[in-house]
C-alpha positions in Angstrom: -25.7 17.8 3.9 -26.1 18.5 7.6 -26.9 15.7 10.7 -29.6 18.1 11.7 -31.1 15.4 14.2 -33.1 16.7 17.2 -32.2 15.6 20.4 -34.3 13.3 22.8 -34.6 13.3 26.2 -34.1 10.0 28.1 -37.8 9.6 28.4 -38.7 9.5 25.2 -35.6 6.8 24.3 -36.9 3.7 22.7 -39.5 5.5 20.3 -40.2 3.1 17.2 -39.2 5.6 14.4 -35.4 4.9 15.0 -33.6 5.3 11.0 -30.8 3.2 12.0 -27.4 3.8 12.1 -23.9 2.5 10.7 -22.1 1.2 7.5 -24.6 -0.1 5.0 -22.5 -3.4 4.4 -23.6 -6.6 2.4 -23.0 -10.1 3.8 -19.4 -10.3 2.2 -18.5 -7.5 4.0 -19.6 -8.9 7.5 -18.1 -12.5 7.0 -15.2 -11.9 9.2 -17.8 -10.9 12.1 -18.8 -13.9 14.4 -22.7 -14.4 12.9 -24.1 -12.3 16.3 -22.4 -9.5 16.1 -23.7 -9.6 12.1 -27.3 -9.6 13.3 -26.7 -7.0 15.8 -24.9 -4.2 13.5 -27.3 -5.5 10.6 -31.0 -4.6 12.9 -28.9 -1.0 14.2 -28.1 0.0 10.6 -31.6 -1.4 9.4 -33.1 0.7 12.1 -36.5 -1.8 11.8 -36.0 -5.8 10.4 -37.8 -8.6 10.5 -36.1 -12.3 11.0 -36.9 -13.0 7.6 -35.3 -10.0 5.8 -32.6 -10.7 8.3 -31.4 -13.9 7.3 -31.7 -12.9 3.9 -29.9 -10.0 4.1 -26.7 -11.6 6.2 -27.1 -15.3 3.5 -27.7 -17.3 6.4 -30.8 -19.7 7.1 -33.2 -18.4 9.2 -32.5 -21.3 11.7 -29.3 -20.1 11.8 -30.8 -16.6 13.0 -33.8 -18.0 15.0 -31.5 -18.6 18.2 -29.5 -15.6 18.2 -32.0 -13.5 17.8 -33.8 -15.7 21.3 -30.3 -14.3 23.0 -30.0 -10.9 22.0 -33.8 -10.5 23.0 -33.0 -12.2 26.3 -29.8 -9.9 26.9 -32.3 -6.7 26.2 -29.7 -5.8 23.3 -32.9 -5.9 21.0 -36.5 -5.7 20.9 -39.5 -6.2 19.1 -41.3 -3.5 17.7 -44.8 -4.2 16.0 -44.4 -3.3 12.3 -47.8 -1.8 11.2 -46.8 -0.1 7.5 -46.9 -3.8 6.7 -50.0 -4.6 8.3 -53.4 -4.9 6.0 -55.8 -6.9 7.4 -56.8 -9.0 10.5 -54.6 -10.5 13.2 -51.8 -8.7 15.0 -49.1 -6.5 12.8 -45.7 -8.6 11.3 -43.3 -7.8 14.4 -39.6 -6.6 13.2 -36.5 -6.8 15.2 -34.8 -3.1 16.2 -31.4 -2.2 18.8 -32.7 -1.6 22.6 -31.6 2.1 22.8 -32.4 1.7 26.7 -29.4 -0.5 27.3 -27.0 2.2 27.5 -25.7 5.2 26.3 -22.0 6.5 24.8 -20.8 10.0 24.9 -18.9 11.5 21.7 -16.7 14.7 22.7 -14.4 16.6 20.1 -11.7 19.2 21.9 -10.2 21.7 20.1 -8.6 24.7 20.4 -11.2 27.3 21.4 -14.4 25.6 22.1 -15.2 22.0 22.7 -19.0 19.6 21.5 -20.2 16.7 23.5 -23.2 14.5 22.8 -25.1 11.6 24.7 -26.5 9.3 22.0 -28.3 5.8 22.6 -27.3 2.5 21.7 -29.6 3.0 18.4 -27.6 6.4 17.6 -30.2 8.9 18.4 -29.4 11.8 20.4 -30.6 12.5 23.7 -28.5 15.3 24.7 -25.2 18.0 24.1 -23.0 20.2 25.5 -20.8 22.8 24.4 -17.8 24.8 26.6 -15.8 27.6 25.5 -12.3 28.1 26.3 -9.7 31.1 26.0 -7.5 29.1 23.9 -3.4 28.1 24.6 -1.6 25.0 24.9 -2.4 23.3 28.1 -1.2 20.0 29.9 -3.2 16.1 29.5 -3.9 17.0 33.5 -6.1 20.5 32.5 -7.2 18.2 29.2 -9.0 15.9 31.4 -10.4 18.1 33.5 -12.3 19.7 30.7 -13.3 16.0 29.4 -14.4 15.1 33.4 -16.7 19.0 33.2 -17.9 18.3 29.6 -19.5 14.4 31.1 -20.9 16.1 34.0 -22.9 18.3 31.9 -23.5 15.7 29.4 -25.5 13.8 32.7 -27.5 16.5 34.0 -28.9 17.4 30.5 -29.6 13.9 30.2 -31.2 13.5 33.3 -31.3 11.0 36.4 -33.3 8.2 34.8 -31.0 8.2 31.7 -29.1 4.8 30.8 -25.7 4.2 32.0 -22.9 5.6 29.9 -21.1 2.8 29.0 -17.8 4.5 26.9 -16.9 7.3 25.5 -15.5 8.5 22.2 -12.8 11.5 22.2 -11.6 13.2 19.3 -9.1 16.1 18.7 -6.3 17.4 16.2 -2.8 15.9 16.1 -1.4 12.2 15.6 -3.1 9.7 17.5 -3.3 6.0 16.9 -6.5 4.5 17.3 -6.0 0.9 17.9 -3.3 2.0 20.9 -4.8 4.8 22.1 -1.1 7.0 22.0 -1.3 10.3 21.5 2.0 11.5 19.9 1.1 15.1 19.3 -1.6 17.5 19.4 -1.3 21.2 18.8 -3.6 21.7 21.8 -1.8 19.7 24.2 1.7 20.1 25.9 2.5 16.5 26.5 3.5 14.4 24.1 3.8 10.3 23.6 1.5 9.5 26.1 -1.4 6.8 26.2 -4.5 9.0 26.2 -6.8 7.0 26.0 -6.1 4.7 29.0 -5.6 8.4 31.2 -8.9 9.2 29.9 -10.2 5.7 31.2 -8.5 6.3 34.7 -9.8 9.9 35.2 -13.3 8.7 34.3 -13.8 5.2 35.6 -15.2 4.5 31.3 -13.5 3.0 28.3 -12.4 5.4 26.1 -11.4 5.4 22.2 -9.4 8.0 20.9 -8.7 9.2 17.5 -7.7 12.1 15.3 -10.6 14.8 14.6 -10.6 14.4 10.9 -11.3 10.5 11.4 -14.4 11.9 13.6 -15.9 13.3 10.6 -15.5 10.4 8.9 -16.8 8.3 11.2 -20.1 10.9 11.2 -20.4 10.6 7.7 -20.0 6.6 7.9 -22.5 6.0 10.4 -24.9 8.6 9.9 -24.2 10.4 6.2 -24.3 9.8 2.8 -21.5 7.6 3.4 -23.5 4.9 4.4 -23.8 3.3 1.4 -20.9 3.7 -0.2 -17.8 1.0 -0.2 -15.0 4.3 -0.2 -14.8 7.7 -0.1 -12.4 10.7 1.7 -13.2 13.6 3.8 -11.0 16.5 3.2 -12.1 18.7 6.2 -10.8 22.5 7.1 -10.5 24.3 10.3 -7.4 25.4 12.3 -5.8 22.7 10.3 -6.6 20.4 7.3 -7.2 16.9 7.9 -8.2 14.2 5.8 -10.1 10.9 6.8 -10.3 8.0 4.3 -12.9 5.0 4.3 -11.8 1.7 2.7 -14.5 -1.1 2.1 -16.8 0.5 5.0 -14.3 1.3 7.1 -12.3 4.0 8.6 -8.2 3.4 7.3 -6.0 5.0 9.0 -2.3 3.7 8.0 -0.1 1.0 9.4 0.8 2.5 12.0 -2.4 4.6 13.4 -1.3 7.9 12.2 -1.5 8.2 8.2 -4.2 10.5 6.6 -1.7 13.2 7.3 -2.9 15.5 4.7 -2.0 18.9 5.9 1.4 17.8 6.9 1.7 16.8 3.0 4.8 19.2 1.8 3.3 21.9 -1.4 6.4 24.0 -1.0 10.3 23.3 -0.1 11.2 25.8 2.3 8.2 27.3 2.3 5.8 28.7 4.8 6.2 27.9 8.5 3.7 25.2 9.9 2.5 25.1 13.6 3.8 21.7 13.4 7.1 22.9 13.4 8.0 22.1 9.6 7.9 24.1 6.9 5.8 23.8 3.3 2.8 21.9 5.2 -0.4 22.7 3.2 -2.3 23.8 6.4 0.5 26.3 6.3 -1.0 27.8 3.2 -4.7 26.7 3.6 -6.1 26.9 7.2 -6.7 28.8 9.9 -3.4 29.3 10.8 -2.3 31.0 7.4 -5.4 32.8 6.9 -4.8 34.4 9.9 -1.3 34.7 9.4 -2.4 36.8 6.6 -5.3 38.7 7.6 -2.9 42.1 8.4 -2.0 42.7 4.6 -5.6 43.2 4.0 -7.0 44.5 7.6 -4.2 47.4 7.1 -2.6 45.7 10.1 -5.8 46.5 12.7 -7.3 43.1 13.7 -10.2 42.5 15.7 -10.4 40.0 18.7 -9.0 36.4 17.5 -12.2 34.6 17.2 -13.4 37.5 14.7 -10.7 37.7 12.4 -11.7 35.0 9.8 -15.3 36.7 9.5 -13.7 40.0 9.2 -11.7 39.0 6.7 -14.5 37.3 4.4 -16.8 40.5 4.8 -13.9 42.1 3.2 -13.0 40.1 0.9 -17.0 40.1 -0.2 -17.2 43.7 0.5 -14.6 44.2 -2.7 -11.1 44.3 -1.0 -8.9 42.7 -3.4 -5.9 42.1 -0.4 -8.4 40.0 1.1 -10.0 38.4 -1.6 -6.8 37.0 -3.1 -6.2 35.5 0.2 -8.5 33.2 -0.2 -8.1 32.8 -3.8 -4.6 31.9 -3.1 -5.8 29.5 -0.1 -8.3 27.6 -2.7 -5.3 27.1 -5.1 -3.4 25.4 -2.7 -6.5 23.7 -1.8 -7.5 22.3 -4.8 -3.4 20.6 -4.8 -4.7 19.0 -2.1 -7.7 17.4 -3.5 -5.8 16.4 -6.5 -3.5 14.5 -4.6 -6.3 12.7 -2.9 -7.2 11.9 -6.0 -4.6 10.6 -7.5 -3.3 8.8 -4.5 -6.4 7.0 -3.4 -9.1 7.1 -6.1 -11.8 7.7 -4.0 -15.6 7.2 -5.3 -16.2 10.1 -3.8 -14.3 13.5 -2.0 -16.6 15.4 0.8 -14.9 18.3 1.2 -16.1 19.4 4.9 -16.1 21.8 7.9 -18.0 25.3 9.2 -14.9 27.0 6.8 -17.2 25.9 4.5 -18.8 29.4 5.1 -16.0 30.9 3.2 -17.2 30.0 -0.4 -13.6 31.5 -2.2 -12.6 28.0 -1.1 -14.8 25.8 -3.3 -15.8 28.5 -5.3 -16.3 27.5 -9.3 -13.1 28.3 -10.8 -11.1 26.3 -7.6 -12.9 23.0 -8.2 -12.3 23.3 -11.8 -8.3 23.1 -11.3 -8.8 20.1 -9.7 -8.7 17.7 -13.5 -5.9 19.9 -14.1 -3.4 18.5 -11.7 -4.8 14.8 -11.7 -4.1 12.1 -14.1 -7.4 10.1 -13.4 -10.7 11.9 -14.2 -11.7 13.1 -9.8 -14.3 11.8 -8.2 -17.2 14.1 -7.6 -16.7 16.6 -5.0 -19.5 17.6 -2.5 -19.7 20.5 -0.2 -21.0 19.6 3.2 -21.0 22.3 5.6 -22.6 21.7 9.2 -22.4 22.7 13.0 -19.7 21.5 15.1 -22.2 19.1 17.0 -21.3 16.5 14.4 -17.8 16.0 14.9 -19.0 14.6 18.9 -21.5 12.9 16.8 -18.7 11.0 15.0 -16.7 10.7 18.4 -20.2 8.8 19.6 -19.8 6.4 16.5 -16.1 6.0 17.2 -17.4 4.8 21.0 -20.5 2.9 19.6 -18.0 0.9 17.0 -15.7 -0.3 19.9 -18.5 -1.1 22.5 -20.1 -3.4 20.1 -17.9 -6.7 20.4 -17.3 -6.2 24.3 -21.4 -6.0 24.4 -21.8 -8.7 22.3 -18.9 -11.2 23.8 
């Protein structure tokens, strides 16, 4: 499954057609949520409600609602949009309630270590415009790192355009440890500096609150808020790219440890003394599954000639489908390691359901046939389905958007 959406420019925000966005939750899973920020997340994820539906939906009485709804409408944080699928005679159309996408905008940017995605969505999470930038790769200080975020906004606004909404926060995702709820960065393969709070130097540089999180808990928050994920009450990501990273949703929402930095799942140890890590520590399964070790390995099979950096993966697979065995059991040997993995998700967490994510979903010797079948083999529980899900890297920024969207909403609302 893809978030193949296509984008809209700023004059055309505010269209009727909106899907709606967000977690899919019941009443009991709202309670906690003063009764106007429930009516607000309930008409975004409806896309279209009436009042009626509304009230029924959160358990409330529609007197409860009526006044609310009077303030949101007043506030332009809703609108109402004539509702004519449910109109079949005279008189005017039954008029349903949907988010005011003209009342702002939030920007969703994912960095990582050789090219980076950035996306303007509205306040109803449609797209309205992206950006890509390619860089040469390295390590590079929080000073370059927010230059690149400061280039990657200013493209974000000229594709937008002038009469665009405001941006009113951003979302930034990228690989390492970083706690959410602080906004500390402790590490990040991509970044020099370490134990530093990112997200207020993101806020300073840009003059826009800023959330922060680890790229795997992007892709979760994609799936949550746009994805198949909707609906369902908990289910895990398992994604693979230069590393492996694993986001986990817990009654509708994103869990991410006591302390901001669990979901570690390629740091999980698969071998004592065993390969080296870019992390530092040895035995990681990234070290055996990702980028990293793939590449590490690609010389035994490319008889020690490899192409530029960014081509080595795809030279690798061509061989590996072209019949060279070196590089086929590469691979094999990766999905092994992967399907540990997945079995300890499994066992650990229980999940309704495991996505198993990311464009290295291209290399089908990772999920091929015989890999997912290990999988009961090393659990004690029967798994939860696995599903394949392989996409562009648009909607990682896309979950970085959600990420801002999800922390705007109460400082909107208060």
């Amino acid at each position: 499954m893809g978030f193949d959406v296509p984008l809209r420019p700023a004059t055309q925000l505010g269209g009727d057609d909106a899907p709606g966005c967000g977690p899919l939750r019941g009443a009991r899973q709202s309670g906690t949520l003063p009764l106007r920020q429930q009516i607000y997340e309930q008409v975004r994820s409806a896309g279209h409600i009436s009042r009626a539906v509304l009230a029924k939906e959160l358990e409330v009485s529609p007197g409860s609602v009526t006044p609310l709804v009077s303030d949101l409408l007043a506030q332009d944080l809703l609108y109402e949009v004539a509702d004519d699928s449910q109109h079949h005679g005279r008189g005017r159309p039954p008029v349903t309630l949907a988010v005011n996408p003209r009342r702002g905008l939030v920007a969703g940017l994912k960095l990582s270590d050789h090219e980076h995605s950035a996306i303007l969505v509205d306040l109803a999470g449609q797209p309205v415009a992206s950006a890509t930038m390619l860089r040469g790769g390295g390590v590079r200080d929080v000073a370059g790192l927010l230059d690149e975020v400061e280039t990657l906004l200013a493209q974000l606004a000229d594709a937008a355009g002038s009469d665009a909404p405001p941006i009113m926060g951003l979302g930034l995702g990228m690989p390492g440890m970083i706690d959410h709820a602080s906004g500390h960065l402790r590490w990040s393969p991509i970044v020099s500096d370490r134990d530093l709070d990112l997200a207020a130097a993101v806020t300073d540089r840009i003059g826009l609150p800023a959330s922060v999180d680890n790229d795997a808990n992007l892709l979760t928050m994609a799936e949550l808020w746009f994805g198949r994920g909707r609906s369902l009450s908990d289910f895990a990501v398992v994604t693979i790219e230069y590393g492996v990273g694993l986001g986990l949703v817990v009654d509708h929402a994103p869990y991410r440890g006591g302390h901001g930095y669990g979901m570690e799942l390629g740091h999980t140890k698969v071998q004592l003394d065993g390969a080296l890590c870019r992390c530092g520590q040895r035995g990681c399964l990234e070290a055996y599954v990702a980028d990293f070790a793939l590449v590490r390995e690609a010389p035994i099979a490319l008889d020690g000639t490899l192409p530029p950096r960014g081509e080595v993966l795809q030279a690798l697979y061509e061989q590996a489908k072209g019949g060279n065995e070196a590089a086929r059991a590469i691979f094999e040997r990766a999905a092994r390691y992967l399907a540990v993995g997945l079995a300890n998700v499994s066992n650990l967490f229980d999940p309704r359901r495991i996505i198993l994510s990311g464009s290295r979903m291209r290399y089908d010797f990772l999920y091929a046939e015989e890999m997912l079948a290990q999988v009961p083999n090393l659990t004690l529980n029967t798994p939860p389905p696995i599903e394949v899900n392989a996409w562009d890297d648009l909607v990682w920024a896309r979950g970085a958007a959600a990420l801002a969207m999800a922390d705007l909403t109460p400082r909107l609302l208060a």
